[in-house]
N, C-alpha and C positions, 0 to 999 in steps of 0.2 A: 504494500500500500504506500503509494507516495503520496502526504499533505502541504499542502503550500499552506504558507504562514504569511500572514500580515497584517497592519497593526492600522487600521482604521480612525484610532483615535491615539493616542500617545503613545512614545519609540518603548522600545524594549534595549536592553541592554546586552550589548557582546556578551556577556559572561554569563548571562540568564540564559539568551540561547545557547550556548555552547553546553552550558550545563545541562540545561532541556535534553538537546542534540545525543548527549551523551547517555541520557538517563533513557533515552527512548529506544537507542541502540541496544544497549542491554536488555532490557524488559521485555523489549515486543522488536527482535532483530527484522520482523519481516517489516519494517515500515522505516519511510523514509522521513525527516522531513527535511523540507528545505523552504529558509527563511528567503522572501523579498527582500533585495536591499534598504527599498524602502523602510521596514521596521525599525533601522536603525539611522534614519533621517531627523531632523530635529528643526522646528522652526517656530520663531516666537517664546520660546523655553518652553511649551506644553504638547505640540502637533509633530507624529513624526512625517512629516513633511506639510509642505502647502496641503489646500484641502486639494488643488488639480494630481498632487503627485501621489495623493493617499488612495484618491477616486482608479487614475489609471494603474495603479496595481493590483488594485482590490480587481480587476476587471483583466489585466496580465492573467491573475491567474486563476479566477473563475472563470473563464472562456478557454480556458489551458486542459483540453481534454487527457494531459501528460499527469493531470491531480486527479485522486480520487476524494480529495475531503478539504475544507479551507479551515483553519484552527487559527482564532485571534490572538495576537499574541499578547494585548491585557488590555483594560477597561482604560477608562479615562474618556474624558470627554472629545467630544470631534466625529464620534459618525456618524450623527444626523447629519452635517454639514455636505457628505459627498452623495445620499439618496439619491437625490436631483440628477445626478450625472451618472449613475450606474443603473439602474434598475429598469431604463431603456433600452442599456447594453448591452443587458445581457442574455445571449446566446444557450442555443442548446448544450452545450458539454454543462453551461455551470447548470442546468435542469439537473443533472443525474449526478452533483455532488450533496456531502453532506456540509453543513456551516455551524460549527460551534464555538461557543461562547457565554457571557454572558455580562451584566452590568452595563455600560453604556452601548457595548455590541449588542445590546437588544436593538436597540434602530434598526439595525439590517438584519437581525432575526426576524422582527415585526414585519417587515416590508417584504423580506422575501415571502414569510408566509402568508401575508396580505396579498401576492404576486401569484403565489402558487409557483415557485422555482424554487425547487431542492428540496433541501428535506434540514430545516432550521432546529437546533439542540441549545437548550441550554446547561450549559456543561462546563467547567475549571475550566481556563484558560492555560495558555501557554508559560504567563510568569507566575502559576502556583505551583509551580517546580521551585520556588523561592520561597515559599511555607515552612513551617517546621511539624511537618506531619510525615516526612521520610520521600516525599516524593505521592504518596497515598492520592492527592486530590486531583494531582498531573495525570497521574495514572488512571483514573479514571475514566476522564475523555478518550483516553488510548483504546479503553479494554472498551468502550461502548464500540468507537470506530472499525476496530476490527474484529470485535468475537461478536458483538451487541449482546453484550455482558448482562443479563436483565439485573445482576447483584449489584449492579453499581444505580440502578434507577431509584427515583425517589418512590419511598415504596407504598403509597396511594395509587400510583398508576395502575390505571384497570381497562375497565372495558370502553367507560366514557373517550375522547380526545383532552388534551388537555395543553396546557402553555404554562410558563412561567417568565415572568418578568419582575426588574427592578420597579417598584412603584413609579419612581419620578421617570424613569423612562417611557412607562404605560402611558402617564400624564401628558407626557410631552407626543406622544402619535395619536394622543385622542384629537379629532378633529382634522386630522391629515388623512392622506389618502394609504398613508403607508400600518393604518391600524385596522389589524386581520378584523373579518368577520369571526366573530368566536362565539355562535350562536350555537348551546349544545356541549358547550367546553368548560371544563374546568380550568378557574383561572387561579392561579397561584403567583402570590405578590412577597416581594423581601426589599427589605430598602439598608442604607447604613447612613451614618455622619447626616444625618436629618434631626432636628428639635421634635418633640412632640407635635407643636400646634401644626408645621409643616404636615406631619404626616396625617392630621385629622383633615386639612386641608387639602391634601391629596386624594383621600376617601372619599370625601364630598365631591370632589371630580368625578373618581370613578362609580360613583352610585349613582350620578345623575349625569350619565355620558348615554345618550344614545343608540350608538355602539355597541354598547356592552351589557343593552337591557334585556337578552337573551341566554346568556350566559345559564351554565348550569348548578354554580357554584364557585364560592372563595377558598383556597386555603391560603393562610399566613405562613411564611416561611419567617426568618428571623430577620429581626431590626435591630442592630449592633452599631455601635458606638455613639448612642443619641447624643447629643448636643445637649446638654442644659436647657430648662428652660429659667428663666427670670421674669416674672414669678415662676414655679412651681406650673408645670400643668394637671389640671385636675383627672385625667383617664390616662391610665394605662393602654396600649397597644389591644389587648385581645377585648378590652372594654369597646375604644373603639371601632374595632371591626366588625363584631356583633351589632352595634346600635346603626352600624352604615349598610350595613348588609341587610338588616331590617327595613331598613327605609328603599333601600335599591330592588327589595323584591323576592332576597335569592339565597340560598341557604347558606350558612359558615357551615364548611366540614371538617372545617379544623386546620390541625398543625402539617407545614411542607417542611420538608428538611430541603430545605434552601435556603441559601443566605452568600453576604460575602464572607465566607471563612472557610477552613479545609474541609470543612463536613456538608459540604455543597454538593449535592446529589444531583445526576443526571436525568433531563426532563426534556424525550424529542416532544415537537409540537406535534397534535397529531393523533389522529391514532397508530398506533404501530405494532 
């Protein structure tokens, strides 16, 4: 299996991929990967490259029938920025890849599954080879892409379809063209480095989006490193997601084991 790698939204570091490189060689010798130079571009101190030069490699090498699967190489902000320019672009070879990721690469999970091109995972990225979990969360993407490991899947997946996404990213493709129908789906949200009142504010989008009035069901995955609020805010997390999910129409089934942290479970869109 050969995956191209590229970094959508902020560079990756030599030594992360080398290390990746190295760690994938061992584990799972039948798979290649091989990073875009782009990955390790840098511009503005946050983009690894302009958003034209993020756009044409994301599209190098999804139109590149030589890849069988495209692996992000880590979150950060910037990949809504190249939507516009790729999801035009793209060609049948990227139809019969997979794309995994997750965190701000939910924009071009959202879109492609809103496109119906490929088959979109939310799943460890390439720099949680930089974890202190042994390599365990890298490895998972691996073992989905080439065994489709079901032990690595977040384990609610069933018969239903289902998604997962970061909250603010959801927020952010409500009202675009690029946020799937998910009528029938289970939706499963995890956010990090957000205040309380943010994320009750984000609720209130998502219960009362349009979109997503079909839906079959919430799970909460985890909300890690909250921000402070000053004052205090009055609800806890699973308080407000019950009382939003109540008003939106649509059941809470509870806890996803997703989040940003090593115990980040894999979740194709989908049924599968």
């Amino acid at each position: 299996m050969r995956i191209g790698i590229v970094a959508p939204g902020r560079p990756i570091d030599r030594v992360i991929a080398d290390r990746a490189a190295a760690a994938a060689a061992i584990w799972f010798p039948g798979v290649e990967l091989v990073f875009h130079p782009q990955c390790f571009l840098s511009d503005g101190g946050h983009f690894a490259g302009v958003d034209a030069a993020r756009a044409a490699a994301f599209l190098d090498f999804a139109n590149d029938p030589a890849f069988d699967a495209l692996w992000f190489a880590r979150g950060g902000y910037g990949a809504n920025r190249i939507l516009h320019a790729v999801m035009p672009k793209l060609g049948p070879a990227a139809a019969a890849k997979s794309y995994c990721g997750y965190s701000d690469t939910g924009f071009v999970l959202g879109a492609l599954y809103a496109t119906k091109i490929g088959h979109p995972v939310h799943a460890p990225l390439v720099s949680d080879i930089s974890r202190s979990d042994g390599g365990a969360s890298f490895a998972r993407t691996l073992s989905w892409l080439t065994e489709k490991n079901r032990g690595v899947l977040e384990p609610s997946l069933g018969k239903q379809p289902a998604v997962a996404f970061n909250l603010s990213i959801l927020n952010a493709l409500i009202g675009t063209p690029w946020l799937p129908d998910l009528a029938g789906h289970v939706l499963m949200i995890e956010d990090i480095s957000e205040p309380l009142y943010r994320i009750d504010r984000m609720l209130f989008q998502m219960a009362h989006a349009t979109g997503l009035k079909h839906i079959a069901g919430v799970r909460l995955g985890r909300v890690s490193d909250v921000i402070p609020n000053d004052p205090p805010f009055a609800e806890d997390v699973p308080t407000m997601i019950e009382r939003w999910c109540r008003e939106m129409g649509v059941p809470f089934l509870g806890p996803a084991d997703i989040g940003h942290d090593a115990e980040n479970k894999v979740v194709p869109f989908g049924s599968f």
